[in-house]
C-alpha positions as CSV (number, residue, x, y, z in Angstrom):
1,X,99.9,-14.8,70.7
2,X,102.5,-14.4,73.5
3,X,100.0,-12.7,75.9
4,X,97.5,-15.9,75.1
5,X,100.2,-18.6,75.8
6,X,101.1,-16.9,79.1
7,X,97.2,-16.8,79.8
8,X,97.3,-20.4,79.0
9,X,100.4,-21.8,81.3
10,X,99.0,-19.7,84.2
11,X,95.7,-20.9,84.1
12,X,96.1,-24.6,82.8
13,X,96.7,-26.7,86.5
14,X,93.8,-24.9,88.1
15,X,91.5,-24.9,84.8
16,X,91.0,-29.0,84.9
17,X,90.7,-29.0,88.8
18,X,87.8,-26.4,87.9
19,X,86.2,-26.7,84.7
20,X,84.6,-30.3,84.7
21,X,82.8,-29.8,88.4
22,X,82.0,-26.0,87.9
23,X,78.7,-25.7,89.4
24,X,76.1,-24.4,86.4
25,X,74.2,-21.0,86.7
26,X,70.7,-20.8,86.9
27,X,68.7,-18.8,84.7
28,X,65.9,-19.0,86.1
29,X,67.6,-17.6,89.5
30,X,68.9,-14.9,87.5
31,X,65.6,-13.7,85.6
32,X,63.6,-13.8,89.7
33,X,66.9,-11.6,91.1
34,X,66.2,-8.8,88.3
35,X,62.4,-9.0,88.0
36,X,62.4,-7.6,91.9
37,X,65.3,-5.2,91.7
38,X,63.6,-3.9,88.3
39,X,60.5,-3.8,89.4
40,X,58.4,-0.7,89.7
41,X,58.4,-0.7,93.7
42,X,62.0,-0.7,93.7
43,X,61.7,2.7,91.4
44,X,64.5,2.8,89.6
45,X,67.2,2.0,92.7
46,X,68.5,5.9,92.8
47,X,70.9,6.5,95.4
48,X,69.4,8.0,98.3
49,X,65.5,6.9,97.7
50,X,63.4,4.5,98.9
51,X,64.4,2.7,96.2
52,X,67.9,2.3,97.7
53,X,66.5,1.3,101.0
54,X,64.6,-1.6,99.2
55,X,67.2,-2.6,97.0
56,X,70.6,-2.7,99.5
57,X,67.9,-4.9,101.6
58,X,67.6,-7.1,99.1
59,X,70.9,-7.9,98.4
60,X,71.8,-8.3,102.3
61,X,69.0,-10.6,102.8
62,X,70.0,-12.3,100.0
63,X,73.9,-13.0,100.5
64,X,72.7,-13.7,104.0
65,X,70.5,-16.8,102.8
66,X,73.5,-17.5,100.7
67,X,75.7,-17.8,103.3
68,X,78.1,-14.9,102.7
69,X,80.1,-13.4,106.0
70,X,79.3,-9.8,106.1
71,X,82.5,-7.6,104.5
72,X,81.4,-4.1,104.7
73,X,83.2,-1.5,107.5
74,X,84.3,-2.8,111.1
75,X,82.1,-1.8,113.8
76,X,82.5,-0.5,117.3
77,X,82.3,-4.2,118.6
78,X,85.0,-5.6,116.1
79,X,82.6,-7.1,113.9
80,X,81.9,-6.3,110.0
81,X,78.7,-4.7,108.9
82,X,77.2,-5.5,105.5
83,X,77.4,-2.4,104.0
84,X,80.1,0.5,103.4
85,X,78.6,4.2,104.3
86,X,79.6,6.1,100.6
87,X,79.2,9.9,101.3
88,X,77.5,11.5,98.1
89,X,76.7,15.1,97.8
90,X,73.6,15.7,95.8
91,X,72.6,18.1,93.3
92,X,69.3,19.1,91.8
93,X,67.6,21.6,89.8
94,X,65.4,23.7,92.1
95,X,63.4,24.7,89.5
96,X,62.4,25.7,85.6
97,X,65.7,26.2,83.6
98,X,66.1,28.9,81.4
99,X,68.6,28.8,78.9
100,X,69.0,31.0,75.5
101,X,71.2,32.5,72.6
102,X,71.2,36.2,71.8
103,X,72.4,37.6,68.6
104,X,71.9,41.3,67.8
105,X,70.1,41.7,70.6
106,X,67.1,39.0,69.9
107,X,67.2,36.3,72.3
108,X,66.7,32.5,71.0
109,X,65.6,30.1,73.6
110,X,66.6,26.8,74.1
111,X,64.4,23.9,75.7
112,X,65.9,22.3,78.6
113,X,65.9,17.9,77.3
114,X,64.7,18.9,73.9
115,X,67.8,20.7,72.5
116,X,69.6,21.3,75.2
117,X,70.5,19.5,78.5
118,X,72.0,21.5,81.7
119,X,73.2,19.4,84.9
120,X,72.3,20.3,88.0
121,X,75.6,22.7,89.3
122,X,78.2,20.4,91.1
123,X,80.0,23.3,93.0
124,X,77.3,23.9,96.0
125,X,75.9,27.1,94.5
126,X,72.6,27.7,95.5
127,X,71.7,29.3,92.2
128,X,73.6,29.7,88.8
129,X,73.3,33.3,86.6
130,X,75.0,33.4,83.5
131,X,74.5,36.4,81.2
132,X,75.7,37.1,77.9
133,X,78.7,35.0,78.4
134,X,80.9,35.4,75.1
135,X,81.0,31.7,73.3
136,X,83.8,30.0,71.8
137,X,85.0,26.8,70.4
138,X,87.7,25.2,71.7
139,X,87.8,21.9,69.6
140,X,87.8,18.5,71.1
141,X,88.4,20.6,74.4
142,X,91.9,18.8,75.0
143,X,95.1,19.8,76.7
144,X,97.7,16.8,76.0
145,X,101.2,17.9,76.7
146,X,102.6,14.4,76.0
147,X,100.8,14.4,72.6
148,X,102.1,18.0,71.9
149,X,98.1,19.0,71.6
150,X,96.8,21.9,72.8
151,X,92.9,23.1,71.7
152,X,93.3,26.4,74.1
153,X,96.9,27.3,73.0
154,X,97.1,29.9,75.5
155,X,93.4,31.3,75.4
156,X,91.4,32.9,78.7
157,X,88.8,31.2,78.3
158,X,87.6,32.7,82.2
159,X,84.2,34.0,81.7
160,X,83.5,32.2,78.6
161,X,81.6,29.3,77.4
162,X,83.2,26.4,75.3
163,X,81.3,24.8,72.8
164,X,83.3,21.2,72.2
165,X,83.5,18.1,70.4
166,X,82.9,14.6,72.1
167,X,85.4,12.1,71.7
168,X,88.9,12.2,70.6
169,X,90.6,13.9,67.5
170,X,91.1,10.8,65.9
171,X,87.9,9.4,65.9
172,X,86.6,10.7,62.7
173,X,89.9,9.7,60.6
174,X,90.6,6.4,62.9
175,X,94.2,7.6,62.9
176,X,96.3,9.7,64.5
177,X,98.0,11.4,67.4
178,X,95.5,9.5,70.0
179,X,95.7,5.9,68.6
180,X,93.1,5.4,66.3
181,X,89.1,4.5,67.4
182,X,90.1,3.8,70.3
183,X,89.0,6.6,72.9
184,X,91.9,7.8,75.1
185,X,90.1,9.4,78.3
186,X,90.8,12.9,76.3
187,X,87.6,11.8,74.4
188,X,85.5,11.4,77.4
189,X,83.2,14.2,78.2
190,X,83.9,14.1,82.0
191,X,87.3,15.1,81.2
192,X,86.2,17.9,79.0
193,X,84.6,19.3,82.4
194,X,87.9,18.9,84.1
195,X,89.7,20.8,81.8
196,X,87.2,23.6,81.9
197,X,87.4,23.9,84.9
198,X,91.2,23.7,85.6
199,X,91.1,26.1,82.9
200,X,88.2,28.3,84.5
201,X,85.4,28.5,81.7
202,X,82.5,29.8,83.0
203,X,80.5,26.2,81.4
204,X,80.8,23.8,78.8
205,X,78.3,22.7,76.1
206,X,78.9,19.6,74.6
207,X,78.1,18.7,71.0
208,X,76.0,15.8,71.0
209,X,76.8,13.4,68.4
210,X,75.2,9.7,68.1
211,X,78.1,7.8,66.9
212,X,80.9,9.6,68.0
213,X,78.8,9.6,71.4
214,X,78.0,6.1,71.4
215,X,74.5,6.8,72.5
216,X,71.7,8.8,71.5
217,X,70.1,12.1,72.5
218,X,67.4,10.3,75.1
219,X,70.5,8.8,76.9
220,X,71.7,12.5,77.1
221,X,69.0,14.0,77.9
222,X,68.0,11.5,81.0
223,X,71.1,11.2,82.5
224,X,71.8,14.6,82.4
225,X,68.4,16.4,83.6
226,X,68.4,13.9,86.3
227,X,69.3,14.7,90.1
228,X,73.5,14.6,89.9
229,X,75.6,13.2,92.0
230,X,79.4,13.7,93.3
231,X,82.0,12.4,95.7
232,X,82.3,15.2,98.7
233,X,84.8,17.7,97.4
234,X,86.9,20.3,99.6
235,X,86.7,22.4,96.3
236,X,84.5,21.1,93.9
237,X,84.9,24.3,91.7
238,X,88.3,22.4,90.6
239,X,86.8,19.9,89.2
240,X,83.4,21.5,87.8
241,X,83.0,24.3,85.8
242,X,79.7,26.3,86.9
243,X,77.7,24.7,83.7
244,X,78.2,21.5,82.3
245,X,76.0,20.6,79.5
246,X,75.1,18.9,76.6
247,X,73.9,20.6,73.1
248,X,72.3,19.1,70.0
249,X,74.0,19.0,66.9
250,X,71.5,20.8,65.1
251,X,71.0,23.7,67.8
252,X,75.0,24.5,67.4
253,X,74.6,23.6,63.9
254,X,72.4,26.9,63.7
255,X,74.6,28.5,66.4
256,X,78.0,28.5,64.2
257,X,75.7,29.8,61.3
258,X,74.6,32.7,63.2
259,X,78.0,33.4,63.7
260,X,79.0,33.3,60.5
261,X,80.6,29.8,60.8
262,X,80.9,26.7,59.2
263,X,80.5,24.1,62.2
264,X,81.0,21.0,59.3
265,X,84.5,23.3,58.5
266,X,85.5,24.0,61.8
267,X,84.9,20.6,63.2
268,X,87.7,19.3,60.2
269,X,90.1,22.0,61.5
270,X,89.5,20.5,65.3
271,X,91.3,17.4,64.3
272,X,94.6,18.5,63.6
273,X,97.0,19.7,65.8
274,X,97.8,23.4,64.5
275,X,93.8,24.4,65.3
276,X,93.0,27.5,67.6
277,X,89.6,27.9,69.0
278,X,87.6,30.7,67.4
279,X,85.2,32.3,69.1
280,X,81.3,32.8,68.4
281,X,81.7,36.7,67.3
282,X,78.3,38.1,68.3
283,X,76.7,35.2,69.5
284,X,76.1,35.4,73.8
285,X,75.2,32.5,76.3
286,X,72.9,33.2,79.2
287,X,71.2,30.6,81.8
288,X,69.4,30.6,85.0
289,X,68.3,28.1,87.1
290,X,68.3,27.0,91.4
291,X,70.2,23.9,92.6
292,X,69.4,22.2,96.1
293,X,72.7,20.6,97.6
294,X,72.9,18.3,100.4
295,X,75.1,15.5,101.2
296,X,73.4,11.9,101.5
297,X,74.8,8.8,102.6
298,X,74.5,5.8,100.0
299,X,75.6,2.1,100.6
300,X,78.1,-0.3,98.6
301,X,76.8,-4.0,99.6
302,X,79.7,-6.5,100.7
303,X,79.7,-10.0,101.2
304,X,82.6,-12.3,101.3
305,X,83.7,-16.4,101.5
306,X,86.7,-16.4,104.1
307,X,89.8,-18.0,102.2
308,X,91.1,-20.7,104.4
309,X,95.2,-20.1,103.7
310,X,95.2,-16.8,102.1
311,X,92.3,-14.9,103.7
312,X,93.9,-11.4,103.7
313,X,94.5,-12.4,99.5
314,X,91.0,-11.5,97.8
315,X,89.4,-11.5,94.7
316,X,86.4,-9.4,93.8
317,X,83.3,-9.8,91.7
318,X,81.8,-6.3,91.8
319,X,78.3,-5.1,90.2
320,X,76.4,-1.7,90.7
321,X,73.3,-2.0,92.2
322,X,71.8,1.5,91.1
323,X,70.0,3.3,88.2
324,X,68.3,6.5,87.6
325,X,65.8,6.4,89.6
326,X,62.3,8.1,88.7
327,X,62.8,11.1,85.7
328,X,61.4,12.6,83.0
329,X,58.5,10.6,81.6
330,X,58.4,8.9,78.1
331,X,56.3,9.2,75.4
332,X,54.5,6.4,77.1
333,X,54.3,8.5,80.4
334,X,56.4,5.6,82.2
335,X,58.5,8.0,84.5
336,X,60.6,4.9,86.5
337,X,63.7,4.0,85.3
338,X,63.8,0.4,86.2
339,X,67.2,-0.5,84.9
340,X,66.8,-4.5,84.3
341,X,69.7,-4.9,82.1
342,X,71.8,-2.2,83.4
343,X,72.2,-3.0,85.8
344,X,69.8,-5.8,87.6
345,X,71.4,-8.5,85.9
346,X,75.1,-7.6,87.2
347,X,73.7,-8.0,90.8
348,X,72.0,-11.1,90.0
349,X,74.8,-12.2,88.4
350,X,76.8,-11.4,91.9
351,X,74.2,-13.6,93.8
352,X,74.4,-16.2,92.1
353,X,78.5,-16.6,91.1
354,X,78.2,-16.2,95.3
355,X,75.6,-19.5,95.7
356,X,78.0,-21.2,93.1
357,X,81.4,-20.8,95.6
358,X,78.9,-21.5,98.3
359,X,78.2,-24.8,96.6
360,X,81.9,-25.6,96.5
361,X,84.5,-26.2,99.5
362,X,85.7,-22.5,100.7
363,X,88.6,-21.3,98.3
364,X,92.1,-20.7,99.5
365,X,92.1,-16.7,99.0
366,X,89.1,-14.6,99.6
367,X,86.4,-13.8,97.5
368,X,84.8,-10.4,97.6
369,X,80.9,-9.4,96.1
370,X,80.7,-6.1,95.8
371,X,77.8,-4.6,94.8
372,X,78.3,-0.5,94.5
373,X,75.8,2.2,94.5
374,X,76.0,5.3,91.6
375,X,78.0,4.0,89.1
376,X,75.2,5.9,86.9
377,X,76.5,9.1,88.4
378,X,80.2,8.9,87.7
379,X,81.4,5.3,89.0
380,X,81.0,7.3,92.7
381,X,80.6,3.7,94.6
382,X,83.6,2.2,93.1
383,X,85.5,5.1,93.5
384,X,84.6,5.8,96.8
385,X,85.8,1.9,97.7
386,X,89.2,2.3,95.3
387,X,90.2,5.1,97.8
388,X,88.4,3.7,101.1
389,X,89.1,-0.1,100.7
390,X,87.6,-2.3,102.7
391,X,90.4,-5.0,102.1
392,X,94.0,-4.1,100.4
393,X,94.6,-3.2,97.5
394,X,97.9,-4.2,97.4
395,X,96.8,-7.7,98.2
396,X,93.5,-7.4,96.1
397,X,94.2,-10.3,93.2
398,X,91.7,-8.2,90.7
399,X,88.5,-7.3,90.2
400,X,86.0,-8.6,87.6
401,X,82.9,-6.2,87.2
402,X,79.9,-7.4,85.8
403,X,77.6,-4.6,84.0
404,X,74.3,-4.6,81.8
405,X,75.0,-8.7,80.3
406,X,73.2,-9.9,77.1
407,X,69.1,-11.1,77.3
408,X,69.3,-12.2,73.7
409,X,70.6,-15.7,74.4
410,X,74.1,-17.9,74.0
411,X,76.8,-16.4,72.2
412,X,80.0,-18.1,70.6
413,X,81.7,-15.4,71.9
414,X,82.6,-13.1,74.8
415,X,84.3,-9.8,75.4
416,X,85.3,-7.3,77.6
417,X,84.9,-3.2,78.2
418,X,87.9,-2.0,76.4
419,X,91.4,-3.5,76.0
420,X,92.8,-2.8,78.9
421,X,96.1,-4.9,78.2
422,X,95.9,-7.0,81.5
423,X,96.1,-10.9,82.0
424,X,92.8,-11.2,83.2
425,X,91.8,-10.8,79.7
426,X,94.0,-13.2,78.2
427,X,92.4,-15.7,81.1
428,X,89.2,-14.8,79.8
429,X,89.6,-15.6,76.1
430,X,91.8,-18.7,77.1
431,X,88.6,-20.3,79.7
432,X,86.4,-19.3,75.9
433,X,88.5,-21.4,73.8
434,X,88.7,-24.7,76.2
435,X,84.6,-24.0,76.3
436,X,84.7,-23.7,72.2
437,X,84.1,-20.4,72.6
438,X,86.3,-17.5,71.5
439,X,87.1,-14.0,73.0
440,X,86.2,-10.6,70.2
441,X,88.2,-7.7,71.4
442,X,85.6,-4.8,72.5
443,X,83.9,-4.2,69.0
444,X,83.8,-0.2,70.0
445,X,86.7,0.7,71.4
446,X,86.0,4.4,70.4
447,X,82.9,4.6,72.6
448,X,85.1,4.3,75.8
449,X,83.9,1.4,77.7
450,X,86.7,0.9,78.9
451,X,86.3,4.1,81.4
452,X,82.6,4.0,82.0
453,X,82.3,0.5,84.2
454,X,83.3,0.2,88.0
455,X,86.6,-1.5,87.2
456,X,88.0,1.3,86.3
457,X,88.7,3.2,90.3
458,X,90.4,0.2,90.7
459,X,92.5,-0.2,87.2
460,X,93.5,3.4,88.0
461,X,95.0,2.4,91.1
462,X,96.7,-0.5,89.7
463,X,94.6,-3.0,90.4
464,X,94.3,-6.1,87.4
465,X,90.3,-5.2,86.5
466,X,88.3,-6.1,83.9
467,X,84.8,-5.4,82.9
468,X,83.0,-8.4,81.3
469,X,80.3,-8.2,77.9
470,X,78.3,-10.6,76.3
471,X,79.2,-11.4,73.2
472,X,77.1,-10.7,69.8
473,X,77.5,-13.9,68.0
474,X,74.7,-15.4,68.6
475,X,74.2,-19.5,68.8
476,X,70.7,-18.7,67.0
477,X,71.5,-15.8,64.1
478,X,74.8,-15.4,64.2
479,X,76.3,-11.9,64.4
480,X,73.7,-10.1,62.2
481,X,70.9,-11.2,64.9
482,X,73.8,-10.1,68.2
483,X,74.6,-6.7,66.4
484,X,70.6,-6.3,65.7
485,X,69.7,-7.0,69.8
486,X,72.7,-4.7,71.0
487,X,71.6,-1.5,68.6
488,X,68.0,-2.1,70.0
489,X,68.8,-2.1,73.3
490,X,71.4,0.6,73.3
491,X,68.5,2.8,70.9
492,X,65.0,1.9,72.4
493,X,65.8,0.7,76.3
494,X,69.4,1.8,77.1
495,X,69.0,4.7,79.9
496,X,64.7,4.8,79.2
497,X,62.4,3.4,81.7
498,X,61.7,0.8,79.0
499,X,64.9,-1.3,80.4
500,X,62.4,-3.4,82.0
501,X,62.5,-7.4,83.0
502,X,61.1,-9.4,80.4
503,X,59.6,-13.1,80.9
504,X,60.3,-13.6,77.2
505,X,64.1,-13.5,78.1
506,X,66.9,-16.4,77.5
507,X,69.2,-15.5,80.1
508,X,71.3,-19.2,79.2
509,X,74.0,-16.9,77.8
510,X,74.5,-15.3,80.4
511,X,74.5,-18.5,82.5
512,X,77.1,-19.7,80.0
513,X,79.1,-16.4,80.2
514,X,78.6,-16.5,84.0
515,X,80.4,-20.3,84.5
516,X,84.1,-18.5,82.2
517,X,83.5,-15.9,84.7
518,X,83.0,-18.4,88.0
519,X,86.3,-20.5,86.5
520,X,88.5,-17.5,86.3
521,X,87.8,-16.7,90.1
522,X,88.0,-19.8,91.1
523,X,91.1,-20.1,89.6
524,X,92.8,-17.3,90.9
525,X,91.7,-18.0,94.4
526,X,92.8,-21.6,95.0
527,X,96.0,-21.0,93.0
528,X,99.5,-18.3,94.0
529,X,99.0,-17.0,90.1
530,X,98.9,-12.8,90.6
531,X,97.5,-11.5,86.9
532,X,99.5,-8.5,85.5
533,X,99.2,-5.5,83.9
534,X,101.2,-6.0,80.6
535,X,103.8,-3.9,79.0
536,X,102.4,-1.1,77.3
537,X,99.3,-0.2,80.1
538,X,99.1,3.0,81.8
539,X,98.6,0.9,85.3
540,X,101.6,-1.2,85.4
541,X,104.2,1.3,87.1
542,X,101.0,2.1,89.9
543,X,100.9,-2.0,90.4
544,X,104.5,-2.2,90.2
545,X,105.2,-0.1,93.3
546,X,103.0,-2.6,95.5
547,X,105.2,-5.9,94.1
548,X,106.5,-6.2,97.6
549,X,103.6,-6.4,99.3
550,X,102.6,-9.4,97.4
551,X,104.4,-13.3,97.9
């Protein structure tokens, strides 16, 4: 209640200056914007494609006709570009992959998207030759001094491969030494490949598992077999162990049997503290497979309104422009991942909270509209900005991302990407209630939201950042009918070329969700109000440290 009231005071003055003359949202703007990005000729916007070409030059023209001043990196002449250059090496399989099990000598295959899925080797190896690498399983795969948990307890785990759990300890139980549901970044499987590779495991399979996942096996398997991308490493080999995959449950179901094991046993004994990883006695790894490396240049998109007192102050709308591309086929034979929802509608959600300042005197503080390229492939654009920044962060009011909103219509409610203990939040559920709305708290917290959207580079560096969602109580059905549209989406279209634009949409919540969204920046930008971190987040001391650079 305290958080709420402090939303309230700082946001009351500016909220009736704003709310009654807010301009409205257009959603018949917003359904044109991602019928082209997700179109076919646009080919699922991978980084590095045609694709890109088509959709960064979209956007520019766009916030061009807009009116936006361009915002992206100084040039030789002293004058900003539209877009950031975002170095990317890239990674892909050169190749059939061949992956298998041996026990007693009789080698068991496994199928490359089917039961397995192996990423294309981040550590600029031309090839990668694993044979009869002993197998052992190390848990959850965590190393939390602070928490007094250690799944390795002193093992060499050089040379071997870790079979590991997704998510946190806790997540079975709800309670326990890592809060509950909510995933910590423990529980997030690109920190499971960290800590192999700190570690030095020869590769790491993870178990997939639908709910403790938060997705299913197609998601897996299609962002996984797909071309990878990273940020340009010095030594990548610190941060990437030399395989990084994904395993079914069923296949390492079979795997602990043939090993004598109990995986259903084992996985119990993973969840307390006093576990020690066992190895797979008998049971061997091997792999082979070709990677082509190169480094590409992609493109973050950045347009801006000049701030007429505070210009060097600036609030940011961000959005990733890019999906997957063109991958494995579906049982349709569709092979183009045309991302509508995810992430289509965040960038025509930009363009048009951008017409809707346009339509409105210029704000005191600078606005920012970021759009940022492969946020599929590990938040790289985002990233890449949060340690590049075209503007400082210091001075950077916050950041409110926009990712994969609701097609299902007006909800009572909205919500964010994870709790992430900031005022921006509290903002948020406070411009709900004067619009008779309300704010529900991330209904998943244990899927990790709060670490997969691009506000995260810049939460990490202490920047206020949230990540907004639609809610699921729907105007017409109620929560039943929200719950229903989110598990088909996340089940039938979520990461599958079948995330495709829709004329049979009603994008008026989003519209609706859109306006809290406009009213929050325009509040912060024609007010002195500098939203917080609040006591209890992991990112207050980083903004703390930069209080003096702020009036």
């Amino acid at each position: 209640m305290k958080r709420l009231l402090l939303a309230t005071v700082l946001i009351a003055a500016p909220m009736l200056s704003h709310a009654a003359d807010a301009p409205k949202i257009d959603p018949a703007r917003l359904s044109a914007h991602i019928k082209v990005l997700s179109s076919d000729d646009f080919e699922g916007r991978g980084p590095g494609t045609a694709g890109e070409t088509k959709a960064v030059g979209y956007i520019v023209d766009q916030m061009k006709a807009i009116g936006l001043s361009p915002a992206g990196e100084v040039q030789k002449d002293g004058k900003r570009a539209w877009t950031q250059n975002v170095p990317l090496a890239r990674f892909q399989m050169a190749g059939p992959v061949t992956a298998s099990v041996t026990k007693d000598g009789k080698a068991t295959p496994l199928a490359q998207g089917d039961q397995i899925a192996i990423r294309a080797a981040m550590t600029n190896v031309d090839a990668v030759s694993i044979k009869d690498a002993p197998i052992v399983f190390a848990g959850y795969g965590v190393k939390a001094p602070e928490r007094s948990w250690d799944d390795f307890k002193g093992l060499d785990v050089k040379g071997k491969i870790l079979v590991v759990l997704i998510n946190d300890p806790d997540f079975e139980t709800g309670s326990g030494d890592f809060g509950g549901k909510a995933m910590t970044y423990y529980g997030r499987w690109t920190y499971k490949y960290e800590e192999a590779a700190r570690l030095g495991a020869a590769g790491v399979l993870i178990v997939h598992e639908t709910a403790p996942a938060s997705y299913g096996w197609n998601t897996v398997k299609n962002s996984n077999t797909n071309t990878m991308f990273d940020i340009v490493r010095k030594e990548p080999a610190k941060q990437h162990p030399k395989l990084e995959a994904w395993i079914q449950r069923d296949v390492a179901v079979d795997l602990f049997k043939q090993a004598g094991l109990d995986f259903d046993a084992l996985k119990a004994q993973a969840q307390s503290r006093d576990f020690k990883a066992v190895e797979l006695k008998g049971v061997t790894f091997s792999a082979d497979y070709k990677v082509k490396h190169e480094v590409i240049v992609s493109k973050n998109v950045a347009g801006r309104i000049v701030g007429t007192k505070f210009p060097n102050e600036t609030v940011i709308y961000s959005g990733h422009w890019d999906h997957l591309g063109v991958g494995a086929p579906d049982a349709k034979g569709d092979k183009i991942y045309n991302g509508a929802v995810d992430n289509a509608d965040g960038i025509a959600a930009l363009l048009e909270l951008a017409r809707a300042f346009k339509a409105k005197p210029a704000p005191q503080r600078s606005i920012l509209f970021l759009a940022v390229t492969a946020e599929e492939k590990g938040l790289l654009g985002s990233e890449y900005y949060g340690a590049n920044p075209l503007f400082p962060l210091a001075t950077t009011v916050g950041d409110i991302n926009i990712d994969a909103l609701s097609a299902a219509g007006p909800a009572r409610d909205v919500t964010t990407s994870g709790d992430g203990k900031v005022d921006l939040q509290d903002m948020l559920a406070a411009k709900a209630k004067a619009h008779g709305r309300y704010f529900t708290p991330d209904p998943s917290p244990q899927a990790g939201h709060f670490y997969r959207s691009d506000h995260f580079p810049f939460a990490k560096r202490g920047v206020p950042a949230i990540s907004i969602g639609s809610g699921a109580d729907l105007v017409n059905g109620g929560k039943e009918a929200g719950e229903k549209a989110e598990a088909d989406y996340t089940d039938n279209r979520y990461h599958q070329p079948a995330d495709e634009w829709s004329a049979d949409w009603d994008l008026s919540g989003q519209a609706q969700d859109l306006g809290l969204v406009y009213e929050i920046g325009a509040d912060l930008a024609n007010s002195r109000v500098w939203p917080q971190w609040q006591a209890g987040s992991e990112f207050k001391a980083l903004r703390d440290q930069t209080a003096a650079q702020r009036n």
